[in-house]
N, C-alpha and C positions, 0 to 999 in steps of 0.2 A: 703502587701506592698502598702504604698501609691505611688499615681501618682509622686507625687514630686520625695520622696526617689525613684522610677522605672527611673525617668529621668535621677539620677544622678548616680544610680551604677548599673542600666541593667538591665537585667533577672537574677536570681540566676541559678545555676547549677541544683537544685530540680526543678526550672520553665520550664528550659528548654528540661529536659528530659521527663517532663510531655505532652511538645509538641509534642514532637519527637513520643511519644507514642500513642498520636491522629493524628498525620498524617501531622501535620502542619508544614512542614517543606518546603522549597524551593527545589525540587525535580526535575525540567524542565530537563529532557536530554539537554544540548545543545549538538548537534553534529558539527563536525567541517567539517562532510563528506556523503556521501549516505551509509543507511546500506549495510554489502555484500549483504543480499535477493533483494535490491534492484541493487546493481552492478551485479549481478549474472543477473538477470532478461531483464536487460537495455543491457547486451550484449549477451542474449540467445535469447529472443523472442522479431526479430525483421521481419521487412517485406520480407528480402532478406533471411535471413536463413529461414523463412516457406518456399517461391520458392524452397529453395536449398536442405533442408532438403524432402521436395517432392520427388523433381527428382533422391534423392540418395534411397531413398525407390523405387523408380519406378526400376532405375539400376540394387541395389539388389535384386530384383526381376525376372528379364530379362536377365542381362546380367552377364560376368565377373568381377572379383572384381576389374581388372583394371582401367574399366569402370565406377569404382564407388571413387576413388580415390579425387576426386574433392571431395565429403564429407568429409571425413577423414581430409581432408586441413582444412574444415571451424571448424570442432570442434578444430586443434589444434591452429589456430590463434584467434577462441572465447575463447578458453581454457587459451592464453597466453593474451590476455587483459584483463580478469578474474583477473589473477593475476597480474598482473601490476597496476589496478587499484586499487587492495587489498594491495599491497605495498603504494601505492600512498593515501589510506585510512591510514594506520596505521601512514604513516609519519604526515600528517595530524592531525590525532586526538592526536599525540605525543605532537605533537607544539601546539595544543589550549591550552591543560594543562600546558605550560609551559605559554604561552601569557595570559591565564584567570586572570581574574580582583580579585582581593582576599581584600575584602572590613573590615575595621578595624568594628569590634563589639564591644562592652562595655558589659558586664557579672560579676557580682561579685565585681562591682566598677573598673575592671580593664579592661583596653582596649589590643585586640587582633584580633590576623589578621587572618582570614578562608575563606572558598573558599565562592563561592555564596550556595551552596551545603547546605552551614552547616547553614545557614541561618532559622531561626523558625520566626514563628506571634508572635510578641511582642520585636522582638531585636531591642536595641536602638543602629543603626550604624551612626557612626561618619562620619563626612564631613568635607572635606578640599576640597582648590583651586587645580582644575582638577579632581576632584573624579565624577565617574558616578553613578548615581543613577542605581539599580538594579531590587529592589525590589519597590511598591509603599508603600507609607508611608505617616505621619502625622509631621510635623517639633516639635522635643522637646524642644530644644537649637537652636538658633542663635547669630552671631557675626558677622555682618555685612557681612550676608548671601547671595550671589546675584547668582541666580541659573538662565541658559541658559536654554530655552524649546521651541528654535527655532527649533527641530527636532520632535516634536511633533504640537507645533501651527504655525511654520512658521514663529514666530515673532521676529526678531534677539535681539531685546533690553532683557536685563538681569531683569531676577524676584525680585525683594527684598523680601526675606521669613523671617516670626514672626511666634515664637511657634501656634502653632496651625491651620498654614499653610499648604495644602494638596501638595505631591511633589510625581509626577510619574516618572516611570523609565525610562528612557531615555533621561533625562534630566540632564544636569551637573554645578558642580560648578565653576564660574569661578571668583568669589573673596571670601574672607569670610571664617567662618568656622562654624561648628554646628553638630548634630545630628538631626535623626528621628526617630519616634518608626513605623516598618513595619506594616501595617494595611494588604497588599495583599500578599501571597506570592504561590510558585509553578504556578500553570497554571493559576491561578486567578489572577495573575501580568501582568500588559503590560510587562513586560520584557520577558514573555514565549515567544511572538513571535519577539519581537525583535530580542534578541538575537539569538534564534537559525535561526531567519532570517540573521540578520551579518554573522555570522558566517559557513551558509550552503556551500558545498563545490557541485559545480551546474556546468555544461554544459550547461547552457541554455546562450542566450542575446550574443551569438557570431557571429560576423560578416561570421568568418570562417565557420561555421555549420551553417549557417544560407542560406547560398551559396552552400554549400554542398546538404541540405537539398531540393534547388531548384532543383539543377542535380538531384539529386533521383527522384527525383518528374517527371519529363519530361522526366528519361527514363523508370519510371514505366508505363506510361500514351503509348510510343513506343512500351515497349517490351510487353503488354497481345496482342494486335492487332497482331504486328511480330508474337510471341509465337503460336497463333488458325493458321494463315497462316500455319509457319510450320510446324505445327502438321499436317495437313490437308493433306498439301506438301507431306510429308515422309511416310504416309501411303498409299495414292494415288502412287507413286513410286515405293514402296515397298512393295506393298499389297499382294505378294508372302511370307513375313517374317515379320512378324510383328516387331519380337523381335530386327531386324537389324533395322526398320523403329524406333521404339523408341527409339534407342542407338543412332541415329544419330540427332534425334528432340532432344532431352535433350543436345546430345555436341553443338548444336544450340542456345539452351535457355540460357545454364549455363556461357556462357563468355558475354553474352551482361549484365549480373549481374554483378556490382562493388561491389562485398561483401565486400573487405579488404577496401574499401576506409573510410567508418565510423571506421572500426574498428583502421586502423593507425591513424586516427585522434585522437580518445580518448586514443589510446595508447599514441600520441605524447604529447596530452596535459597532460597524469598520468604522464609520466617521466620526462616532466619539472617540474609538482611538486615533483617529489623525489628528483633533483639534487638542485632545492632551497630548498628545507628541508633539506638538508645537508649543506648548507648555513645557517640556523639557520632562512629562512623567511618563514613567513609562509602567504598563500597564501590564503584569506578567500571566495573568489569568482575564480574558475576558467579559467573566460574569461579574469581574469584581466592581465594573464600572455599575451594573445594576445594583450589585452586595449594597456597595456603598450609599447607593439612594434611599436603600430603605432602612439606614443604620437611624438609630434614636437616639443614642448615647456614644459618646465622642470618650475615648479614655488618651488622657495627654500625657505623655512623660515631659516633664519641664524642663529639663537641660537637653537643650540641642531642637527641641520644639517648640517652645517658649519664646526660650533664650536662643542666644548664638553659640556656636561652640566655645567663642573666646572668651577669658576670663581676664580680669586686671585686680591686684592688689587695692582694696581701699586704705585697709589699716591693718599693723604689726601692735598686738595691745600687750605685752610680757605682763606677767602676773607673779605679786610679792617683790622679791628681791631681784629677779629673774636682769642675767645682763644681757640690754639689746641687740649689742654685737655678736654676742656667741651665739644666742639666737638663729639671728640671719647669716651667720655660716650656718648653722647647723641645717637651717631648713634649704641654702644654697648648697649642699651636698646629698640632702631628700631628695632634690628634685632631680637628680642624676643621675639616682639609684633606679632606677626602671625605666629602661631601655626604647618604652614605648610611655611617656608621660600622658597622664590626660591632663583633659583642658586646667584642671586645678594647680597639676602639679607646673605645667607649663607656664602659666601665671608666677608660680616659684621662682622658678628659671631666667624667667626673664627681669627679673627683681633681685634676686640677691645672687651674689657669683660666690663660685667654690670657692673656700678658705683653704688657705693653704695650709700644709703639713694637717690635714683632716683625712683619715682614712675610713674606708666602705668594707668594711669586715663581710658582711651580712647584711640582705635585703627581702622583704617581703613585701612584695607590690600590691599595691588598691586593689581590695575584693570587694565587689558591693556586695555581696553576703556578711559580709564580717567590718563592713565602712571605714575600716581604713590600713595603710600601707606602714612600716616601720623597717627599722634598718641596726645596725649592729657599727654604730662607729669609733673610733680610736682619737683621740685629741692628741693633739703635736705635744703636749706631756704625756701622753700614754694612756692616758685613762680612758676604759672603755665603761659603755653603756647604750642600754637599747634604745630609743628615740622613737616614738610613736608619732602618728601625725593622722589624723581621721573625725571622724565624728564627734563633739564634746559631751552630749546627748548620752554616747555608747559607751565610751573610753570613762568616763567622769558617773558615780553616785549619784542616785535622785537625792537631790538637796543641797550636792553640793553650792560651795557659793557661786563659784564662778561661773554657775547655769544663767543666773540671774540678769549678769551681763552679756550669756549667750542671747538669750531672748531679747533682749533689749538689741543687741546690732540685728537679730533675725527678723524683728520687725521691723526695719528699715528695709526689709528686703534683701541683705547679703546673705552670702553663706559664709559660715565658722568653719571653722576647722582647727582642733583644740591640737599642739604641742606637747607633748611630755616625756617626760624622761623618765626611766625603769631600771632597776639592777636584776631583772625576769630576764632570764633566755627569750631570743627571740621565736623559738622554737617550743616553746613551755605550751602547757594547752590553754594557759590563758596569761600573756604577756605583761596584761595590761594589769596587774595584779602588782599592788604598790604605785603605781604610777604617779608620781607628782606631778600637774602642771606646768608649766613653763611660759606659754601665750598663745595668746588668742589670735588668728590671720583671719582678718574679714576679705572677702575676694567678691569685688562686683560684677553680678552676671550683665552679659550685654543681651536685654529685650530685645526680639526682632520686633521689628516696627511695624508689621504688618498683624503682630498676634493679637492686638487687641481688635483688629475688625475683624478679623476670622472667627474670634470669640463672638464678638456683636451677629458675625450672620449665623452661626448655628445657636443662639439663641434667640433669632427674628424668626428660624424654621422651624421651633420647639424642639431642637437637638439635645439633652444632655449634655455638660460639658464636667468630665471630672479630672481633674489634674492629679496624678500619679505619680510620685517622686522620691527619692531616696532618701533625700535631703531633708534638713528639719522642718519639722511641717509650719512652725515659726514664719520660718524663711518663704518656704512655697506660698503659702497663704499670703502674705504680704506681696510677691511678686505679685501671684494671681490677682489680689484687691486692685492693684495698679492697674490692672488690665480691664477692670469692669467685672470679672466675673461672677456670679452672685453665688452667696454663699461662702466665698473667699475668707470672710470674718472669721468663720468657724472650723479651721483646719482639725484634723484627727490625727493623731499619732498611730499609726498603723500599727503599735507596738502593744496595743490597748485593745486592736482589733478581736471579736470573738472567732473562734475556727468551725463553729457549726455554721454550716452551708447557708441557714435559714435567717439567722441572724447576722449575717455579714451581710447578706443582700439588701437587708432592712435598713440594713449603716449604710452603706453605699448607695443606696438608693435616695438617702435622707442628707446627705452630705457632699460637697464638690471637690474639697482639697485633701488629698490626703500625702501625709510626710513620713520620711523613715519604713517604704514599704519595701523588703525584702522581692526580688527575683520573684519567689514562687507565693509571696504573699498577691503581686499583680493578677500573676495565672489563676488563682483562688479568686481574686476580684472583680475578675473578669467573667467568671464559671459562675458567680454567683448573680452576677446582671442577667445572665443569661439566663438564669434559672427560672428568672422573673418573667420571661417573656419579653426582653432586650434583644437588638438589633445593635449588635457592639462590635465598632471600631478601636483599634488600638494603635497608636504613634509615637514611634519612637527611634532611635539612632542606636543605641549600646547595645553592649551583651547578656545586660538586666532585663529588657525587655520582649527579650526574645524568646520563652517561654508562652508570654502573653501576646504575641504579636499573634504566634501560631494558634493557639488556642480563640482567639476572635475571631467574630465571624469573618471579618475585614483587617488585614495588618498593613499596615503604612509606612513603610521606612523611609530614611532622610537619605539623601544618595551621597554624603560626606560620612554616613553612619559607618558602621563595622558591616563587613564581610557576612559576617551571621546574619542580621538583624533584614540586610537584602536578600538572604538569601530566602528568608519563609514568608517576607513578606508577598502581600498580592500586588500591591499598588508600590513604587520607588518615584518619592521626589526627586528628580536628578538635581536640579538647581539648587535644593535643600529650602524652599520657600513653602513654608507654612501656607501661606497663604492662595495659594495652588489648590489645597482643598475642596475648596467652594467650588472651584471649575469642577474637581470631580464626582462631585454631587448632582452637581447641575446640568454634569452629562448624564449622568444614569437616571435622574429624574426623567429629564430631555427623552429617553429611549423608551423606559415606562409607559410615561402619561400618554407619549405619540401614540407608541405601537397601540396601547390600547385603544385610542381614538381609534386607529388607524383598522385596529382588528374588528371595530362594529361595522363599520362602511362594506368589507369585503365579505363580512357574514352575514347582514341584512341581505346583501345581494346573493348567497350560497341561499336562505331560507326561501326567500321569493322563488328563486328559479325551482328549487323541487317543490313548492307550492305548483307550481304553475306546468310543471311535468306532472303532478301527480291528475291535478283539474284537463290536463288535455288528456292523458288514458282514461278516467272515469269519462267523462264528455264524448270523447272520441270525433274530437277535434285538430285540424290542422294546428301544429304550433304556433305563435301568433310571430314571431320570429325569425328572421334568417341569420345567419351568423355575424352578420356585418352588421347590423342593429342591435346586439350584443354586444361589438365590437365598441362601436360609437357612446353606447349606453355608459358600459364600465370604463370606458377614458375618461371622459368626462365627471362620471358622480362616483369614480372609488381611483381610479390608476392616476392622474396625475392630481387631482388632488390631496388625495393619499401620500402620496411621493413629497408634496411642499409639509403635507402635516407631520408627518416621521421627524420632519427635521426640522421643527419647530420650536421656540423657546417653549419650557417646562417647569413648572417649580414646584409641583406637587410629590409630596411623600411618600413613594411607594408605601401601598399597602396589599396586605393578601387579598387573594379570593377574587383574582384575575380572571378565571374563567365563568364565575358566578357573575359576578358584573356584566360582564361582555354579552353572555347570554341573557340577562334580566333585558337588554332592551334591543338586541338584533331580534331574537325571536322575533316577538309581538309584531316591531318594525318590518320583520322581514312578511308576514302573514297580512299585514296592513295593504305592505307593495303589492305582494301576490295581489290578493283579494280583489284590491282596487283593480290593476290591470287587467286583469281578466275579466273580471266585470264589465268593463269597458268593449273587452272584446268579444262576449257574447254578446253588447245591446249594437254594436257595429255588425256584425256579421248579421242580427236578423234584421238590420236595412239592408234590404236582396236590391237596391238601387245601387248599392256599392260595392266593389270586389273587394280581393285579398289584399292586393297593394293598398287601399286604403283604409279596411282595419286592420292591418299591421300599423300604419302609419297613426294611424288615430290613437293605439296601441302603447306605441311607443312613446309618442307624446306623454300619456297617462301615465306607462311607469318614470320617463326622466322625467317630471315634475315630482312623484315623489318621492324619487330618488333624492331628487336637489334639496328637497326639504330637510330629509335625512340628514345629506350633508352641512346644513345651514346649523341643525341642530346641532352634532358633532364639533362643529368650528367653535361652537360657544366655547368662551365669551368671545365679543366679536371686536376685532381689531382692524385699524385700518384694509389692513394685506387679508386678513380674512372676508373680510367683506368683498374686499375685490377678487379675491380667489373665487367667490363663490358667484359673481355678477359674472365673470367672466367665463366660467365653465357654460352658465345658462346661456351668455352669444354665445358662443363655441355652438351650439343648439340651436341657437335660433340661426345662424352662417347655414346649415346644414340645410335646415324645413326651409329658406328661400333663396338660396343659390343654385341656380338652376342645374348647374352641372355636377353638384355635391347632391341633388337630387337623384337627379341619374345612378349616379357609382351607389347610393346608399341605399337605393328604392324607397323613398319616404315621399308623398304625397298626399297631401292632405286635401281632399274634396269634399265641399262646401260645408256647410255651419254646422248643420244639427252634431254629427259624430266627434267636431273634436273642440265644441263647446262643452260637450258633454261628457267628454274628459276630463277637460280642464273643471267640471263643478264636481266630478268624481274625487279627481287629485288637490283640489282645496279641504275636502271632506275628509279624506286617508290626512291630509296634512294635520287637521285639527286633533286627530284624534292621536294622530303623533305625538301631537305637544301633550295631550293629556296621560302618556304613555313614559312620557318623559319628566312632567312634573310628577308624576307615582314614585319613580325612582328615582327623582332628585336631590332626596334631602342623602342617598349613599353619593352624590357625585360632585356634591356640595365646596366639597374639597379641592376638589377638580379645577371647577371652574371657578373658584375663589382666588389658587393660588397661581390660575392663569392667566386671571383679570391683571392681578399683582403684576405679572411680571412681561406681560402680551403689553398692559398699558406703560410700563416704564423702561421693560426690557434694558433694568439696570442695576440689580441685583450684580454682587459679585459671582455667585453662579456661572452664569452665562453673559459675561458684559459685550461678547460680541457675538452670540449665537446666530442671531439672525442674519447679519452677513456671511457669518461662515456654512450657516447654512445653504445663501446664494449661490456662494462660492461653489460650495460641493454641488447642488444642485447643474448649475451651468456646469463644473466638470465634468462631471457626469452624463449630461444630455449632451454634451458634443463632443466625447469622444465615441 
């Protein structure tokens, strides 16, 4: 087969199986996720389960199995993020198969559409406007082929590509059309790590672990020093009984470890990706679901986010003498000139049909750099002439008349699109030179129906909303008003815009709509929110916005968009519903405000316990503690607690300075627990009327009441289900102190009044001063518990409008398998 005849009908079906059979096929795993060996791995061997898994070897070796019971916990909540995370995998790699790019090939003279997969060395794959390159290759065919490879060299202006032109992957089209025949493919492609870089489903580059990560760190650096003390401690003490001195070093060691605190986190973050994968998004970076909560400003491209992708004719307006027949041929033969139509031109298409004996000499397809498309046609008498069809705004003089009447249909909300006709090359460096008029095509965009309450809820959560569009800002503006958004009144002409960094933010900050913004003017407007100290998401579908997608801290594509536009984003609407967003805020909010509740609880308890190791070496006292009393302690006032709170409705705003919070009220809280406990158990121990079992027991009592306090604190504000969480943890407590046979297995015994009255006015007293510890820091946590009153008391925000059962949901999954 020659070159020529390969350019024009492919590989044959004999060609390509012959690749297939030497190995040359496009073969890259992309994964959408971490293998299990890898999930399995990342939650079995970590720093805190080697300590923990130690000490439960040392137990069963020494002691009673009661005593060892704290092991047992960490395998079934490593057991149950195990699988949670393997749910949160499957959902995952579900939706990349359904989101994956399925690029059209030519084979056998005939074009057809397969995955990247099926892709062999030598397929000549077709290109159209928004198609991503996949594979690298060599250009067969072009048609005014203009390829972006700003994500590759950095450089935003568009490639112009002629056969024999080199074109790598990762690079996209954003006017034009053409083919290339694959020169690289499988691992030997830039796209091996591209893509299954896009696409990896990662824990890493989070704010929230990244603060987590710090606390681990500074109480692993406390507890070995603590840890050698007490050991030291308890044998010196107890140097009479070994086996009682180890039982009591280990219930020492094992609560100043926050085991469940990583592991709720990654559980919080796996089941926010299950509940947007049941939303149809799919989630291609995991932190993006946190990104997202803490965005402030929302940036909207309007066509395709707004609006729907489809368009309908309102009105055909010819201007002067202009005839309306020849007209609608003409623009019936536009719409046929590029191969791959967008939503405008398809509107065309489906309205006026090809005139007969009209010929397509010459075609230059829609650039949204240059706004609009034109053609080189021949009339059944001969006469040729260039035809422009684009922007009236761009193509047309400031003044002219005919603007007049643009604005006038752009404030009803259509969009124009000005007709004219040229005796200009359409190859001239500026066509539209001479151009006369012809008429005016109003095309009505279809609003999605759900964009106005999308708009309504990120302006109920003080979101920014700035609408971002190609289009005349007339036009935008008016949509936008329709929609409720404020500031809609006042569109800007992006055309007007300043280029100092300092000045553009100041407009963009002061402003919501803006019209006729250039590709790399978004990316500039985006760079400049940020510059302000903006949390900026960007949403969009085309090949315009992909610049700015990459450049936000959060890009959102529509999963009908272009090939490019998914492929930088973090977050893919698969269903293309705007309105999907709220859920993804209101997960990552949901993960946020939990884990942070959830990180005081397990850190109050880390502070107390080396409080309470350091007062028994200095003292040189028995521990007041056996392992199983530890055991009971932390289930109750931090592990399953903990566990319903992670997965709780949320609707506060992430903000910085996660670790400063957390510590402003575990300390104190945790120094209070100490304090009190121990107190209690030096005024028990010098009543020589009573033993060890019952100031343990007396003990124990003192720190779970102000433990529970802790927790009652934490729950704020108080909802039905939190109120009962926390009534019902305290039975759980009281089941123990009077069942006689849960006495036994726990050794808790409480003998007669004095010692554990005097706990209980101990742990009222640590309680008050709790509250007072808590109203200090209240007016940072204000937010907190405002936006949780909001949403705990109606849990009906669009956020989370089923959080709370699905939270059940996952919960009960979880606890029985």
């Amino acid at each position: 087969m020659t070159a020529a005849a390969e350019r024009a009908t492919g590989l044959s079906s004999a060609e390509v199986a012959e690749r297939v059979s030497r190995g040359e096929v496009n073969d890259v795993p992309v994964r959408s996720s971490r293998s299990t060996a890898e999930i399995v791995r990342a939650n079995v061997l970590t720093r805190f389960n080697a300590i923990i898994g130690t000490l439960f070897v040392v137990i069963m070796t020494v002691g009673p199995v009661q005593d060892a019971l704290f092991g047992f916990i960490i395998v079934a909540n490593t057991g149950i993020g195990i699988i949670q995370e393997l749910r949160a995998k499957r959902t995952l790699d579900n939706l990349a198969v359904v989101g994956e790019s399925h690029p059209r090939v030519r084979r056998d003279g005939a074009s057809r559409e397969l995955t990247n997969a099926e892709i062999v060395l030598g397929d000549l794959v077709e290109l159209g406007s928004g198609d991503r390159v996949t594979v690298d290759g060599r250009i067969s065919e072009a048609d005014a082929l203009e390829v972006d490879e700003s994500l590759l060299t950095g450089e935003a202006d568009p490639v112009l590509k002629h056969p024999g032109d080199p074109v790598l992957s990762g690079s996209f089209v954003v006017a034009g059309s053409g083919a290339f025949t694959t020169t690289k493919v499988g691992r030997e492609a830039y796209a091996a790590q591209l893509a299954e870089e896009a696409s990896r489903f990662t824990l890493v580059s989070s704010e929230l672990r990244s603060g987590i990560d710090t606390i681990l760190r500074y109480i692993t650096w406390l507890l070995i020093p603590t840890a050698i003390g007490l050991i030291l401690s308890q044998l010196y003490v107890n140097k009479q009984d070994v086996a009682e001195a180890v039982r009591r070093m280990v219930a020492g060691i094992v609560p100043m470890v926050p085991e469940g605190l990583v592991l709720l986190t990654s559980m919080a973050f796996a089941i926010g990706v299950i509940r947007l994968g049941r939303r149809q998004c799919l989630v291609q970076e995991l932190p993006a679901i946190e990104g997202l909560a803490r965005v402030d400003t929302v940036c909207l491209d309007k066509t395709g986010t707004l609006t729907e992708g489809g368009m309908d004719v309102a009105e055909l307006r010819p201007l002067g003498d202009a005839d309306r027949g020849r007209t609608e041929r003409v623009l019936g033969i536009l719409g046929t000139a590029d191969p791959r139509p967008n939503a405008s031109l398809q509107a065309i298409i489906d309205s006026y049909p090809v005139g007969e004996g009209w010929r397509l000499l010459q075609a230059a397809p829609f650039s949204s750099a240059r706004k609009w498309s034109g053609a080189v046609l021949q009339e059944p008498a001969g006469e040729e002439a260039t035809w422009l069809l684009g922007a009236p705004d761009v193509l047309l003089p400031a003044g002219h008349p005919a603007l007049a009447e643009v604005d006038a249909l752009g404030e009803q909300g259509l969009r124009v699109l000005l007709l004219g006709r040229s005796e200009t090359p359409l190859d001239a460096p500026d066509p539209a030179a001479g151009l006369v008029p012809v008429a005016l095509l109003a095309l009505r965009q279809r609003v999605r129906p759900d964009a106005a309450q999308t708009l309504a809820y990120f302006r109920q959560q003080n979101v920014a909303a700035k609408v971002i569009s190609g289009d005349n800002a007339v036009s935008v503006g008016a949509v936008a008003a329709s929609l409720g958004l404020p500031g809609a009144e006042d569109p800007v002409d992006a055309r007007t815009l300043p280029t100092d960094l300092a000045l553009l933010a100041e407009v963009v900050e002061k402003h919501s709509v803006f019209g006729r913004v250039t590709p790399q003017q978004k990316r500039d407007m985006v760079g400049a929110l940020q510059s302000r100290g903006h949390h900026v998401a960007m949403t969009g579908d085309g090949v315009n916005d992909v610049l700015a997608l990459k450049d936000a801290d959060i890009g959102v594509a529509m999963g009908a968009g272009s090939e490019a536009t998914r492929a930088v984003a973090q977050i893919v609407l698969l269903d293309n519903r705007f309105s999907t967003l709220p859920q993804v805020v209101g997960e990552g909010r949901r993960v946020i405000g939990n884990i942070e509740r959830v990180a005081n609880l397990f850190l109050v308890k880390t502070v107390y316990s080396v409080l309470l190791a350091l007062a028994v070496i200095i003292c040189r006292v028995p521990y007041p503690f056996l392992p199983r009393h530890s055991t009971v302690l932390s289930a109750l006032t931090i592990g399953v607690p903990g566990f319903f709170l992670a997965l709780a409705p949320n609707n506060e705003r992430a903000r910085p300075g996660f670790v400063r919070r957390v510590l402003r009220f575990a300390v104190p809280a945790g120094l209070i627990a100490g304090t009190a406990s121990f107190t209690c158990y030096l005024l028990a121990r010098a009543d020589h009327a009573t033993g060890q079992v019952a100031d343990t027991s007396s003990t124990t009592l003192t720190l779970f009441l102000v433990a529970l306090w802790v927790l009652a604190i934490i729950a704020r504000p108080y909802t039905w289900w939190r109120v009962l969480l926390v009534l019902a943890m305290g039975g759980g407590f009281a089941l123990v102190l009077v069942v006689p046979w849960l006495q036994t297995f726990f050794q808790l015994d409480l003998i007669g009044w004095r010692d554990p009255w005097t706990g209980v006015g101990i742990s009222v007293g640590a309680g008050l001063l709790l509250e007072v510890v808590w109203r200090m820091i209240r007016p940072e946590n204000d937010a907190t518990s405002d936006a949780g009153a909001d949403l705990g008391a109606d849990a009906q925000t669009d956020a989370t409008p089923d959080a709370t059962p699905d939270a059940g949901a996952d919960i009960v999954a979880g606890a029985d398998k």
